[in-house]
N, C-alpha and C positions, 0 to 999 in steps of 0.2 A: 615531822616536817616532810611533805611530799617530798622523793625523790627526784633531781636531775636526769629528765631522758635525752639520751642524746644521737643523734642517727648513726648507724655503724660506718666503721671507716672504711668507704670505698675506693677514697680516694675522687670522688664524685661529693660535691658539695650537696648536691640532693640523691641523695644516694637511697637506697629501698630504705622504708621503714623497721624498726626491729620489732622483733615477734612480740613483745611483749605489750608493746603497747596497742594489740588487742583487745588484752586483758582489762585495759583501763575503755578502750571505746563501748564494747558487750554493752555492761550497763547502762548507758545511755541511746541504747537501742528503741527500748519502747516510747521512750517521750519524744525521741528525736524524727519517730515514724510519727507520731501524732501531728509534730508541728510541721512536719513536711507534707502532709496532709492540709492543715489549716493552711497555708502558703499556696500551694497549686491549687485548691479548687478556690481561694480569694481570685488569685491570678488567671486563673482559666474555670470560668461555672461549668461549660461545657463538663469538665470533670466531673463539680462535686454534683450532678444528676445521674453521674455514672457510680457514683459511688455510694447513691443513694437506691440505687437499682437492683435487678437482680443478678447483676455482673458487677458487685459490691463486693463483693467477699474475697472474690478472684482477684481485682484488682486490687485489695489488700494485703492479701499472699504477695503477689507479685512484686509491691514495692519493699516488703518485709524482707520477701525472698532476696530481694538486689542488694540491700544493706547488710543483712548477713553474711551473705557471699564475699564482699567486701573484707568486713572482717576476719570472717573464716581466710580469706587471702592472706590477708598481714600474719593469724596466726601460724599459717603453713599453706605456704606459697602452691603447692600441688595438690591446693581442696578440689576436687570435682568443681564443675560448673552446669552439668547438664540442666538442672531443674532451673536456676537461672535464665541458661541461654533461650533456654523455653519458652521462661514466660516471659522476657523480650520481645521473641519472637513472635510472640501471641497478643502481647498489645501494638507491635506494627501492624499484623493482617487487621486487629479490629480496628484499627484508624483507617485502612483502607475501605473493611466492608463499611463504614461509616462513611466515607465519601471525602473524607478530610485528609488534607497534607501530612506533610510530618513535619510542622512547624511548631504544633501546640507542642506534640510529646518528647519533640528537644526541646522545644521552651522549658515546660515540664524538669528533664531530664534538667536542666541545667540548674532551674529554680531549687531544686533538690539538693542540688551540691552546693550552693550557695549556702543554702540553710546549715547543711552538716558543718561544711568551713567554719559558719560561725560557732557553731556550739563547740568545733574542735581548739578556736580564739580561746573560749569560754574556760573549756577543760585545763585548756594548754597553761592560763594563767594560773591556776591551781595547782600545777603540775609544775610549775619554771619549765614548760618546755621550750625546748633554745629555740631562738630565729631558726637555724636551720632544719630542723623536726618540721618546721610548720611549713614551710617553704618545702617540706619530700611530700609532707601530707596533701597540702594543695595540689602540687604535681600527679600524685598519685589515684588521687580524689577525681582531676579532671579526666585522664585518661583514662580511666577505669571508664567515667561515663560518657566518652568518646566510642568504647568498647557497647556501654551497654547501646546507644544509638544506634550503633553500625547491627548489633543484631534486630536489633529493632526497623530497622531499612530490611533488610535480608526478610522478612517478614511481611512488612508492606509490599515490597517487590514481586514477593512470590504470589502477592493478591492480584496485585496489577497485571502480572503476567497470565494469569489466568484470566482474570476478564477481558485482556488485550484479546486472548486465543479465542474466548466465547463469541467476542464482540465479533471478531474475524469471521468465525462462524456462519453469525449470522447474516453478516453483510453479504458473506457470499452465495448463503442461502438466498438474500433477498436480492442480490443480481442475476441466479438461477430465473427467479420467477417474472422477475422483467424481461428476461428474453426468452421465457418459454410463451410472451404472447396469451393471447386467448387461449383455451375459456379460465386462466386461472383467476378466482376471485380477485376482485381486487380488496377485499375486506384484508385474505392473506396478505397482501402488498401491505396496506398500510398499519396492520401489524408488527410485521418487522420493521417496515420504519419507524415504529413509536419506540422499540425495543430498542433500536439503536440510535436513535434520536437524528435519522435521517430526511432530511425536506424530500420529498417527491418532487421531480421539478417539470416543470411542464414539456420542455426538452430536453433531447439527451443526442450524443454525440461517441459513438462506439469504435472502440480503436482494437486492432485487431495485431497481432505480434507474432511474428514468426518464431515458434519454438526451433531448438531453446534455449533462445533470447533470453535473459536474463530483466528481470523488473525489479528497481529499487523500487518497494515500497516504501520507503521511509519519504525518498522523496516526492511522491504525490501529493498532493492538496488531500485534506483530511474528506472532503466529501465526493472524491473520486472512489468508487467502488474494483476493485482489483477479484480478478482470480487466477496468482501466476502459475497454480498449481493445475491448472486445466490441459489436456495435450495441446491445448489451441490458444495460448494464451491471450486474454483479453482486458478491457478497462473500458469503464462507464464512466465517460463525463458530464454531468448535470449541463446542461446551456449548450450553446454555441465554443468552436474554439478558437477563443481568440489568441492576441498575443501572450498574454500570462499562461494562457493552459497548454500554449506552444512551447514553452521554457521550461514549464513543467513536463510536458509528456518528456522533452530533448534529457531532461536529468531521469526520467522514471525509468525509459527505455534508451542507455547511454549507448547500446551498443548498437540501435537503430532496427531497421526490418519490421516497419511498420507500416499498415495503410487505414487513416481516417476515412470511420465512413461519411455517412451524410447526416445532418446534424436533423433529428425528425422527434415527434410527436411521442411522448415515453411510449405510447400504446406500440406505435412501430419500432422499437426497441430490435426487435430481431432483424427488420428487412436492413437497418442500419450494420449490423455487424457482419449478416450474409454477404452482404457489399464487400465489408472490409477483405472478409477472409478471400472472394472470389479475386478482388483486385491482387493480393499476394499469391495466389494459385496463377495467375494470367504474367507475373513477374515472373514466377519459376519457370513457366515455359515460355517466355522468352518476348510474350506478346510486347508486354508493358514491359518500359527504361527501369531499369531498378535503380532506387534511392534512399536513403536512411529511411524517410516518413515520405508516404506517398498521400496525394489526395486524390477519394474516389471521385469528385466533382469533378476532377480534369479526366477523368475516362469513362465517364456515363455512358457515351455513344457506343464504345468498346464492350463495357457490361451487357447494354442492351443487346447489341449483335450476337455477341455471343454467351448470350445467358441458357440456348436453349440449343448443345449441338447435333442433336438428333432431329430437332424445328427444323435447323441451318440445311441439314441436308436432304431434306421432303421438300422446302423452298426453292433451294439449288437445282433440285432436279425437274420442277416443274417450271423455273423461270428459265432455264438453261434447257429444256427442251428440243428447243428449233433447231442446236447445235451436237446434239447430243448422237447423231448418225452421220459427223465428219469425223474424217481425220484426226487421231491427237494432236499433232505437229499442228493442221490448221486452224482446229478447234482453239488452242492455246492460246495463239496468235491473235484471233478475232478477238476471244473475250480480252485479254490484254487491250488491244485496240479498243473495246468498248468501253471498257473501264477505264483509261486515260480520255474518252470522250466524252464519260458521262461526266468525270470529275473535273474538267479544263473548260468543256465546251471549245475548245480551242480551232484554230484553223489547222487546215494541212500541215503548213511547215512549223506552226508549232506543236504541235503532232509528232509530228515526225525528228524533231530535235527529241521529245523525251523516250519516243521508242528505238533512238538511232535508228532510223529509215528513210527514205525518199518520199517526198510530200505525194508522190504520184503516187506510192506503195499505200500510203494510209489512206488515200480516194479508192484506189481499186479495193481496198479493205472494208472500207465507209457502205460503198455500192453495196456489196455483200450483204453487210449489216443488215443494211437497210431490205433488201431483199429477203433475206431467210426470218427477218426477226418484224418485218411488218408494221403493224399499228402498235405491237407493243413497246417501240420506243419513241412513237409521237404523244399514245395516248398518256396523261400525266399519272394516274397509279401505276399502270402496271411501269411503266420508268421507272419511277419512286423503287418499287419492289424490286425488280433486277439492280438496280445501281446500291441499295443496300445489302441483296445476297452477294454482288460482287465485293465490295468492301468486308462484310465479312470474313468473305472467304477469305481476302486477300490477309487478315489480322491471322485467321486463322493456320493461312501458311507460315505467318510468323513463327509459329508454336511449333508446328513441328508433328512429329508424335505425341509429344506432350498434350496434345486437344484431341487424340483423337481416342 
């Protein structure tokens, strides 16, 4: 008559298994792989084409190998696991390189111990093994394949991290070549976009980052292109940016020190960013208010002026000319004077309240003007041209050293 097994006394109602009852499971090793077989590929076909494949054999090993180990546990608790943890480990990555979750291969994984439970029901009645045996065994049974999943994740994760890293790669590669502009093919472009499954979008909207600012990318929308590893950090956003991509840059770039450029044509992809970075070089010195997130749209006029300062001063010296054999002290004085008259159009005494002076001092000022500087301030270009080298200039005093 079968023996009474009964769980050792731990003082724990489900307390570990005792060694021997190894000896009784062994046996029922090969039929029990068999039917855990017919079980998961009924339950998931996906499998039994795997198992009909040339990754058949492997995946046979593997669930042989799990169930052994098993065993080999109950019979001495400090068996090795390597070859196990292994080939765990190795059907998580191939559910990854397969593209699939890891729902089937817990499904799987659990389907499996279902199966074993019952044939150990089965044994158990043959054996009188007590309520509590079977209640350590079930215990034991699940956590073990709590264990084998979690290697099995460790496994899929280390696939996904690696394709996260490639995918990064390429994205970044494929932000390279949108701002390197002409002549790069654009077959290369929409290469990488196939590879990363990126829409090309007809616009793009380039934000520019004062290193080193710090970029959550986790927080960016998935088809914002990032490169926070650049000296110059940056980000491409497909479209226009409206209020959603405003919420989103506000989490991407929490700590702020940004300027959006102009939202333009993918082709013009570079003169978008050139923007960006000019308008935070014109913040450091002092021209432009510094703000978290600046927009280049409100300082066009300031780019243009001063996009070119070696331009600014061939201009300056030939529009300023007339002035240019007085006095510093006088010379100063008039262009001042000029440049609150080109910008007011004002009368004398309102004139004279912005430069603190006497309405009569900006007439005798005016007279001057008009005298040294002639038709070039009736005629409407050449005005045009002085009245923006004076503004200019005037931005440019902002700066400092810093412009020059």
């Amino acid at each position: 008559m079968p023996r009474l097994i009964q769980p050792l006394d731990t003082g724990d109602p489900l307390g570990p298994l005792p060694q021997e009852f190894a000896a009784i499971m062994r046996p029922e090793l090969p039929s029990l792989i068999k039917e855990i077989g017919m079980e998961v590929t009924r339950a998931y076909p996906e499998y039994a084409r795997l198992l009909n494949g040339p990754n058949g054999t492997s995946i046979r090993m593997g669930v042989e190998q799990s169930l052994s180990s098993f065993v080999d546990l109950v019979a001495e608790p400090s068996s090795p696991t390597v070859l196990r943890d292994d080939m765990c480990r190795r059907f998580g990555r191939f559910e990854a390189y397969e593209g699939r979750t890891m729902d089937a291969l817990q499904g799987a994984y659990r389907l499996g111990a279902r199966v074993a439970l019952r044939r150990a029901k089965k044994v158990g009645r043959s054996y009188n093994f007590s309520p509590a045996l079977m209640l350590s065994f079930a215990d034991a049974l699940f956590a073990y394949v709590d264990e084998l999943e979690s290697l099995s994740r460790e496994g899929y994760l280390e696939v996904q991290a690696q394709s996260d890293q490639q995918s990064e790669a390429v994205r970044r590669r494929l932000l390279h070549l949108i701002l390197a502009g002409r002549p790069v093919p654009r077959s290369a472009i929409a290469e990488l976009c196939e590879q990363t499954g990126w829409m090309l979008p007809e616009q793009v909207t380039l934000v520019a980052v004062r290193a080193p600012a710090g970029l959550d990318r986790i927080s960016a929308d998935h088809d914002v292109l990032i490169d926070p590893g650049d000296p110059q950090p940056h980000l491409l956003i497909p479209g226009p940016l409206n209020e959603a991509r405003r919420e989103m840059l506000d989490r991407t770039v929490p700590g702020g020190g940004a300027a959006i450029g102009l939202t333009v044509p993918t082709a013009l992809a570079a003169d978008s960013i050139r923007w960006a970075r000019r308008v935070l070089e014109l913040v450091d010195a002092g021209v432009i208010d510094d703000a978290p997130v600046i927009l280049c749209e409100d300082h066009l006029i300031t780019l243009w002026l001063l996009s070119d300062l070696a331009l600014l001063d061939q201009l300056a010296e030939r529009e300023l000319a007339a002035v240019s054999g007085i006095s510093t002290t006088r010379r100063e004085r008039l262009i001042e004077t000029l440049r609150i008259w080109l910008d007011t159009r004002g009368t004398a005494a309102q004139m004279g309240e912005l430069l603190d002076v006497h309405p009569q001092t900006v007439r005798y000022r005016m007279r001057s003007l008009e005298a040294i500087f002639g038709e070039q301030l009736t005629d409407p270009e050449s005005r045009f041209s002085t009245e923006a080298v004076l503004r200019a200039m005037q931005l440019r005093a902002r700066g400092g050293q810093s412009l020059n």
